[in-house]
C-alpha positions as CSV (number, residue, x, y, z in Angstrom):
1,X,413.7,96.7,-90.9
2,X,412.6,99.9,-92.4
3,X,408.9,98.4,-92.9
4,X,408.7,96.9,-89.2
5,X,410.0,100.9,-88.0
6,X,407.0,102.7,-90.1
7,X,405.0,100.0,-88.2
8,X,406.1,100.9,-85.0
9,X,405.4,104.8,-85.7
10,X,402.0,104.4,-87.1
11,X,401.5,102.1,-83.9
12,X,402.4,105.4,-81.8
13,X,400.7,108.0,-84.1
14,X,397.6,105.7,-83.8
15,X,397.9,106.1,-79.7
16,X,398.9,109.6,-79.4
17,X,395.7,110.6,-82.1
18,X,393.7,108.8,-79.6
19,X,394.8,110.1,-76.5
20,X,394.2,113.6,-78.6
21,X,391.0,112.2,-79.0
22,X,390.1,111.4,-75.5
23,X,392.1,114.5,-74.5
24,X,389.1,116.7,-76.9
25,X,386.3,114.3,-75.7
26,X,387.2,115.6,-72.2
27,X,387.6,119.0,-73.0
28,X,384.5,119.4,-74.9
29,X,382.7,117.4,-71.9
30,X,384.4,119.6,-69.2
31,X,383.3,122.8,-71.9
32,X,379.5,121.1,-71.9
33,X,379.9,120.9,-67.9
34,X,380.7,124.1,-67.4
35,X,377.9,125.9,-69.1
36,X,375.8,123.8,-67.6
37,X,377.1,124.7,-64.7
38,X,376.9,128.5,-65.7
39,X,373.3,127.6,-66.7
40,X,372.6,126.3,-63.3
41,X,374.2,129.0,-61.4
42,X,372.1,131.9,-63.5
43,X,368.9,129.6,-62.8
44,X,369.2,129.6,-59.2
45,X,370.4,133.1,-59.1
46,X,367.0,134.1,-60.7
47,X,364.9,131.2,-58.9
48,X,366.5,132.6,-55.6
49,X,365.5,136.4,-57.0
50,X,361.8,135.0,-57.3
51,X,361.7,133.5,-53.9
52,X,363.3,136.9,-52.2
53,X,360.4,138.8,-54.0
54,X,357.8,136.5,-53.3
55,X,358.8,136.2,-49.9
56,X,358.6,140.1,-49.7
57,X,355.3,140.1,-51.8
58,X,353.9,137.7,-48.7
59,X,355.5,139.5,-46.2
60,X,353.8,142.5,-47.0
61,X,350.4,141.0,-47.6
62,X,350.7,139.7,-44.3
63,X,351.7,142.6,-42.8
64,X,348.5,144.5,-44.9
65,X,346.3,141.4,-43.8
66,X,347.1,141.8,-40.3
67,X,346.9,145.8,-40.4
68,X,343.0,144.7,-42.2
69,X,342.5,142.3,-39.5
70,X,343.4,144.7,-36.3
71,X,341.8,147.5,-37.7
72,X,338.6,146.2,-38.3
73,X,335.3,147.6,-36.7
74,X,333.6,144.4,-37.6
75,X,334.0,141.8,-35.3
76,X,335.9,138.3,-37.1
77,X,336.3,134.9,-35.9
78,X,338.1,131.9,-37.5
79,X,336.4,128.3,-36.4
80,X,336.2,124.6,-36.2
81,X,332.8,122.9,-36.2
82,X,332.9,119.7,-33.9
83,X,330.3,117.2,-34.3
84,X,329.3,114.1,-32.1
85,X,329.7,110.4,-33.3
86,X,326.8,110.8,-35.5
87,X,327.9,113.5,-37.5
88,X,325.9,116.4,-35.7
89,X,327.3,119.7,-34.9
90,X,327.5,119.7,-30.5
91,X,330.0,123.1,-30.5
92,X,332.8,124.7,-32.3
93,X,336.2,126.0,-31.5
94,X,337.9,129.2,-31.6
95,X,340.5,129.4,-34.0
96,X,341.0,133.2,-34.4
97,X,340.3,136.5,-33.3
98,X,340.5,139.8,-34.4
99,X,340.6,143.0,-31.8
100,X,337.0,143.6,-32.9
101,X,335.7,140.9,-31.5
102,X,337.2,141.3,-28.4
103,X,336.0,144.9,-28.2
104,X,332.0,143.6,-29.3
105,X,332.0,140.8,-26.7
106,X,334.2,141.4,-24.1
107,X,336.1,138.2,-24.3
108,X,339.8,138.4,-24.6
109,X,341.6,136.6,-27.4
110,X,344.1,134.2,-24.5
111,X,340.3,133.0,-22.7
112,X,339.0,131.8,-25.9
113,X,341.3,130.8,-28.4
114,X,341.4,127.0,-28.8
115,X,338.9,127.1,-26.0
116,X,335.0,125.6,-27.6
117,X,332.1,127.9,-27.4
118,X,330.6,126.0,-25.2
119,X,333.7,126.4,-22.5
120,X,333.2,129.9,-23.0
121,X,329.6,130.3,-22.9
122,X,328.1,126.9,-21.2
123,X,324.4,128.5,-22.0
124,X,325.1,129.2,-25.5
125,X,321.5,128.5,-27.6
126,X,321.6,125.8,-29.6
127,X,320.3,128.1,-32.4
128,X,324.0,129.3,-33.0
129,X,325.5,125.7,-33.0
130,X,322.7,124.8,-35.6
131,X,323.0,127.2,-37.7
132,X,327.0,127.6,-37.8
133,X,327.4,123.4,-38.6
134,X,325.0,123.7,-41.4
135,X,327.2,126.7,-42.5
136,X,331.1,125.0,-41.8
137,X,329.1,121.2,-43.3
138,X,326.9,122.4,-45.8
139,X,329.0,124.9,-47.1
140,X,326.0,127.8,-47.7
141,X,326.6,131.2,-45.8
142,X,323.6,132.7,-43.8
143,X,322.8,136.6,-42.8
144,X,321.3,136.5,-39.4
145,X,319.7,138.7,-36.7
146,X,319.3,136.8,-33.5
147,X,320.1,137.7,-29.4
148,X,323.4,136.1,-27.9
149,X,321.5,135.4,-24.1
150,X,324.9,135.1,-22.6
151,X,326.3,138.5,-23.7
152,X,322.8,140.1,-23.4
153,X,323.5,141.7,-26.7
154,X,321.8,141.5,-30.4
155,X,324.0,140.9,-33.3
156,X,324.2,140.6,-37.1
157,X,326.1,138.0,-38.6
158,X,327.2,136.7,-41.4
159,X,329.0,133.6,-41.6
160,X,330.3,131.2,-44.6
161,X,332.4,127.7,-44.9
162,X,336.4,128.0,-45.6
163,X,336.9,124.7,-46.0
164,X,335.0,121.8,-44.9
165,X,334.5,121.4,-41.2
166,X,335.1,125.3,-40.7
167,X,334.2,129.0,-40.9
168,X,334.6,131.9,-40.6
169,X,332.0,134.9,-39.0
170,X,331.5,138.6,-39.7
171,X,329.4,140.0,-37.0
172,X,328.4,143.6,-35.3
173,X,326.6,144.7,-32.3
174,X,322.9,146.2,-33.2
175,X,321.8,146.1,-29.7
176,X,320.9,149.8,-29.7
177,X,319.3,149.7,-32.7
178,X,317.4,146.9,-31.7
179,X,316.3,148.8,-28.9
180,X,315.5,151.8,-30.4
181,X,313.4,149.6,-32.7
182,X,311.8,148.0,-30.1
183,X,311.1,151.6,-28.2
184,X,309.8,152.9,-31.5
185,X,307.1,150.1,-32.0
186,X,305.8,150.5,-28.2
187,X,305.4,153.7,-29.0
188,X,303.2,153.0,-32.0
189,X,301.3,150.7,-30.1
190,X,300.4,153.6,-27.5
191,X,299.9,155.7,-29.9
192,X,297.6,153.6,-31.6
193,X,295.9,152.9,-28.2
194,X,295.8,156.2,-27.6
195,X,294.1,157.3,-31.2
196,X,291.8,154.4,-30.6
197,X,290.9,155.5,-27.0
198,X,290.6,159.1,-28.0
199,X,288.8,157.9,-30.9
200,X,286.1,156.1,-29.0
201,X,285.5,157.9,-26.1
202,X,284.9,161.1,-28.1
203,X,282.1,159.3,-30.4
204,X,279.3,159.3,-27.4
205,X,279.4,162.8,-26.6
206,X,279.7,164.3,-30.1
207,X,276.6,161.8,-30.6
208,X,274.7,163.7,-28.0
209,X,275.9,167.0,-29.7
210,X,274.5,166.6,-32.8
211,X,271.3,165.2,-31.8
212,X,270.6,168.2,-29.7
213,X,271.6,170.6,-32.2
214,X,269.0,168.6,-34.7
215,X,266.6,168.6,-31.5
216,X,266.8,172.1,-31.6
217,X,266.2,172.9,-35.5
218,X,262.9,170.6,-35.8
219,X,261.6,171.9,-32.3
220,X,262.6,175.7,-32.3
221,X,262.4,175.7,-36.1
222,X,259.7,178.9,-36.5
223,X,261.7,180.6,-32.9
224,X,264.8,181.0,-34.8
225,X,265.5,183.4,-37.6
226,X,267.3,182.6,-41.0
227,X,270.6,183.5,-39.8
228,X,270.1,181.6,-36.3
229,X,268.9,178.4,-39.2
230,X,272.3,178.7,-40.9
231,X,274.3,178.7,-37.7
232,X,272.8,175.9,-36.9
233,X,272.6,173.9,-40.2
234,X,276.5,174.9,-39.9
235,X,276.8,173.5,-36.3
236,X,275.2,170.4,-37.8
237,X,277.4,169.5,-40.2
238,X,280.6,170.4,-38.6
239,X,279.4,167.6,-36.0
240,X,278.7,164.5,-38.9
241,X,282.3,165.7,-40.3
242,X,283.6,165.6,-37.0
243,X,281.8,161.8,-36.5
244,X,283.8,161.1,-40.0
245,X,287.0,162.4,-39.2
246,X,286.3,160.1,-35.8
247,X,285.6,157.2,-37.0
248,X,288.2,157.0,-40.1
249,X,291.1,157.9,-37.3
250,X,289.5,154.4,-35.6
251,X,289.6,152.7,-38.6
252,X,293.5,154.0,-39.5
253,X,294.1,153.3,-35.3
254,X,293.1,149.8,-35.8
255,X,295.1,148.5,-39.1
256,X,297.6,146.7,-37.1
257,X,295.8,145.9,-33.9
258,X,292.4,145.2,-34.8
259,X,293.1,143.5,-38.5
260,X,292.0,140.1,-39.4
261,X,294.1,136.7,-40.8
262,X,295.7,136.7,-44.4
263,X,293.1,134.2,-45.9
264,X,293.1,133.5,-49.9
265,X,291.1,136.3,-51.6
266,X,290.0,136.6,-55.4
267,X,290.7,140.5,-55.8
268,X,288.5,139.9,-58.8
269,X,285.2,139.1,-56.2
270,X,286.9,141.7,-54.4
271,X,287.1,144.5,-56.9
272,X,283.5,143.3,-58.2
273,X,282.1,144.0,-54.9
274,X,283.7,147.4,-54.3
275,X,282.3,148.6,-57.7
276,X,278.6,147.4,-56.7
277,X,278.9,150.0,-53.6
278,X,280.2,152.5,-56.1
279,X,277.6,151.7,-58.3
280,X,275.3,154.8,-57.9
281,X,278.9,156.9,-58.0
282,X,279.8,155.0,-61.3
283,X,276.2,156.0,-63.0
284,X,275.7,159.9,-61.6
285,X,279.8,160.1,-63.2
286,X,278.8,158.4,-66.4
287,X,282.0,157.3,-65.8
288,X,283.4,153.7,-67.5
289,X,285.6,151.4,-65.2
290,X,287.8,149.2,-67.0
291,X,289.4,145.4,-65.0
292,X,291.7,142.6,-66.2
293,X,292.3,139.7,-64.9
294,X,293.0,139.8,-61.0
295,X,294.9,137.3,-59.2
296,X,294.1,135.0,-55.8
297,X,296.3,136.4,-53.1
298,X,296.6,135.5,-49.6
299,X,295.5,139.0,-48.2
300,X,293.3,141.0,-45.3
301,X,290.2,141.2,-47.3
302,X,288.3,143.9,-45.6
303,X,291.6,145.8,-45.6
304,X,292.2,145.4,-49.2
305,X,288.6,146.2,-49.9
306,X,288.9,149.7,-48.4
307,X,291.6,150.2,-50.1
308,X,289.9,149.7,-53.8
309,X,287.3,151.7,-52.3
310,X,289.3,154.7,-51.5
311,X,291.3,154.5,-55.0
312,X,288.5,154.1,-56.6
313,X,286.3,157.0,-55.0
314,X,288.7,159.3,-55.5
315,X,289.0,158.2,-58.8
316,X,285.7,158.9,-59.5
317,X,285.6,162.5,-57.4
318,X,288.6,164.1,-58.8
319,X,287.4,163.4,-61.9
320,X,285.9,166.6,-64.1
321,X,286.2,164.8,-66.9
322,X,282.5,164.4,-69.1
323,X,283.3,160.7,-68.7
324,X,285.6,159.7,-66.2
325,X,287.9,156.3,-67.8
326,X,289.1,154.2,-64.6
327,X,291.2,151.4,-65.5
328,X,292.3,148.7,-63.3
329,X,295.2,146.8,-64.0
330,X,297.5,143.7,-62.6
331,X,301.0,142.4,-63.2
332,X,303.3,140.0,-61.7
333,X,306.9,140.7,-61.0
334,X,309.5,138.7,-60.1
335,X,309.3,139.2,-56.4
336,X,306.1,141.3,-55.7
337,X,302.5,141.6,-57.4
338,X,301.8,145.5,-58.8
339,X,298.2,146.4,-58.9
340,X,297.4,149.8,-60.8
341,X,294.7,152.4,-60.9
342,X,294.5,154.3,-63.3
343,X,292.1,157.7,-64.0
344,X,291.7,160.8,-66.3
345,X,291.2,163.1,-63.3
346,X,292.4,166.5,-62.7
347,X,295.7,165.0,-61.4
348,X,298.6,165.4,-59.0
349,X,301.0,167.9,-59.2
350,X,304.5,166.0,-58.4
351,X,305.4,167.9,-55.7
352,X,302.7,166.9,-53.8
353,X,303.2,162.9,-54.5
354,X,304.2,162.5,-51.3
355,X,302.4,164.7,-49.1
356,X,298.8,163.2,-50.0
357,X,299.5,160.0,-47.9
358,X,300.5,161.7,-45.0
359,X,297.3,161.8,-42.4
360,X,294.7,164.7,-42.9
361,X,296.5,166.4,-45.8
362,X,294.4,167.5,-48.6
363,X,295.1,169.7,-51.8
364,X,291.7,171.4,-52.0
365,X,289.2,172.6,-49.6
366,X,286.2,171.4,-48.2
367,X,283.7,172.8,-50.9
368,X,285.6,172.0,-54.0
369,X,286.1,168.5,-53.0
370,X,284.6,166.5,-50.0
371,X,287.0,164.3,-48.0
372,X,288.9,164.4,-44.7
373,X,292.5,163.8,-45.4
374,X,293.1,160.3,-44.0
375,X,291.9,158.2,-47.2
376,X,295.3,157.8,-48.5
377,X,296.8,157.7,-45.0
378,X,294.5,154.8,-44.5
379,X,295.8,153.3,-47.8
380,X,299.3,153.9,-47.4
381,X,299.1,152.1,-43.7
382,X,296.9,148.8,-45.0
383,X,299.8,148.5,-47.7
384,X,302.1,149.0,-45.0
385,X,301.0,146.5,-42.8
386,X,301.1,143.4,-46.2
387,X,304.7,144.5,-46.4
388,X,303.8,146.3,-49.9
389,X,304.6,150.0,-50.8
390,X,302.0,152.5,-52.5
391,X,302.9,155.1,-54.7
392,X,301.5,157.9,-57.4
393,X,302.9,158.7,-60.8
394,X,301.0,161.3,-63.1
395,X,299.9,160.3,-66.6
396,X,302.0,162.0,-69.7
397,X,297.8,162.5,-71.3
398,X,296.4,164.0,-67.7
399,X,295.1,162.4,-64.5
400,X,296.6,159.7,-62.0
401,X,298.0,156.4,-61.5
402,X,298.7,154.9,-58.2
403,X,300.2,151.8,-57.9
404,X,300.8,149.5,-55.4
405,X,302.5,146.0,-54.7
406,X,302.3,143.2,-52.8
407,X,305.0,140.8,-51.9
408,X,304.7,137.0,-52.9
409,X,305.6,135.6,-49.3
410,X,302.8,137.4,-48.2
């Protein structure tokens, strides 16, 4: 009996160590569940943190954004290309607008909004349609000058894809410049009327001047006394430097109106030629002209040619040297090709680097040098008009270099 009563205890022991078991099992589960839950709690605390903050960061780059977007003095607009069934832009849509725009155009954000371009403006030019689907399809931004006929007003633009299938446009009104622009050049054009005008009509009667005044010294020769000779030797050449200063003020009147076609010119022919008219120069100088290799350039050549011949005359006038060195010299750069002639002259002071292109400006006077001021002038314009610049720099050993370029599309 005693055996079948330990039995029975260790039977119930046995069951109440594992419900004690089960009890701990619980406990340490419900302990487990509860930091989790803790875990969870501090998690979404902080995840809820990040979202307030970001939702504040967002908030206030919106409001910024918006601020940017109102504020603006550049007109902006948000659109959607629309293409036919073949895939061709036809019009876009207005998305978005910023005050700006309405301000540059005079349309009003409610008219055109989710309205297409061509809703708005039926004789839009199929220009801007072109150009603006290659943009929002292709995906390559453009920086454009054009007229917008509807508006009557010239703008610059510069558009570029957002996503696929839209973009987005910077623009601003340069209709007043445009128009000062186009004042400007008709004045240049009269002007150059004018010089050329002037320029002829004065020849014939200055013609008749000096051959009277040269009439009058062979014919009355022995009638007029040595100071009445010198008067009129004077007279004389006064005239033939008027007739020069005439006829180079034609020439300079007539590099935009009267020049010829860019054809493909060897500047080495070119040069070649220009030193055969300075030949008898070249030899009374004893001086020594020096040429690399020239290129084939697509050029005015009787424009370029006067412009060697001007550099190189005065290369070989202001030039006291016993022997004058002229070197001519070529390089290519990446968008441009620099010619360079260079002499061991009496130089340029650099103060005066600008002023010597400027028409009839001269450093010295008429009997130190000979010349009439508009050489360089003439240079500067024939440059000028091939899209080039010209410049002077003085050599760190004495005398000049003047360079000038030429751009590659030319």
């Amino acid at each position: 009996m005693f055996v079948g009563s330990t039995r029975y205890l260790l039977e119930i022991l046995a069951v109440l160590l594992g419900q004690l078991l089960l009890i701990g099992a619980l406990l340490v589960q419900r302990h487990r569940r509860g930091r989790a839950e803790e875990a969870l709690r501090i998690s979404n605390e902080t995840l809820e943190r990040r979202v307030a903050d970001r939702t504040a960061q967002l908030r206030a780059n919106e409001d910024r954004y918006h601020a940017l977007f109102n504020s603006m003095t550049e007109g902006f607009a948000l659109h959607q290309i629309i293409c036919d069934d073949d895939g061709k832009p036809v019009d876009y849509r207005f998305l978005e607008i910023n005050p700006a725009f309405e301000r540059l155009t005079g349309l009003k954000r409610e008219t055109v909004t989710g309205k297409t371009v061509r809703q708005i403006m039926p004789a839009i030019e199929p220009y801007w349609v072109e150009t603006y689907g290659r943009v929002a399809l292709g995906g390559k931004p453009v920086h454009i000058e054009n007229f917008s006929a509807p508006l009557n007003r010239w703008f610059e633009v510069y558009a570029y894809q957002t996503i696929p299938g839209f973009f987005a446009v910077f623009f601003t009104d340069i209709t007043e410049r445009k128009r000062a622009q186009e004042a400007l050049e008709q004045s240049n054009q009269e002007l150059e009327q004018f010089a050329y005008v002037a320029s002829h009509d004065l020849q014939e009667p200055l013609r008749a001047i000096v051959g009277f005044l040269q009439l009058l010294q062979s014919r009355y020769e022995d009638k007029v006394d040595e100071k009445g000779q010198h008067y009129i030797d004077r007279t004389v050449k006064a005239a033939h430097r008027m007739q020069t200063l005439i006829r180079e003020l034609l020439t300079l009147s007539r590099v935009n109106s009267k020049g010829s076609t860019f054809l493909p010119t060897d500047f080495n022919l070119l040069v070649r030629g220009v030193l055969d008219n300075l030949h008898a120069t070249v030899l009374e100088k004893k001086a020594e002209v020096t040429c690399g290799p020239l290129p084939t350039l697509q050029v005015d050549a009787g424009q370029i040619r006067s412009l060697f011949q001007n550099l190189l005359f005065n290369a070989l006038c202001y030039n006291e040297s016993p022997r004058p060195l002229i070197n001519i010299d070529y390089r290519e750069l990446d968008d441009s090709h620099r010619f360079q002639v260079q002499d061991n002259g009496i130089g340029i002071a650099p103060q005066f680097h600008q002023r010597i292109f400027i028409v009839f400006q001269r450093l010295h006077t008429e009997s130190e040098y000979p010349g009439t001021g508009m050489g360089l002038a003439l240079c500067k314009k024939i440059i000028e008009r091939h899209g080039g610049t010209i410049w002077v720099e003085s050599n760190p050993s004495g005398g000049s270099s003047f360079y000038f370029t030429l751009p590659k599309e030319v």
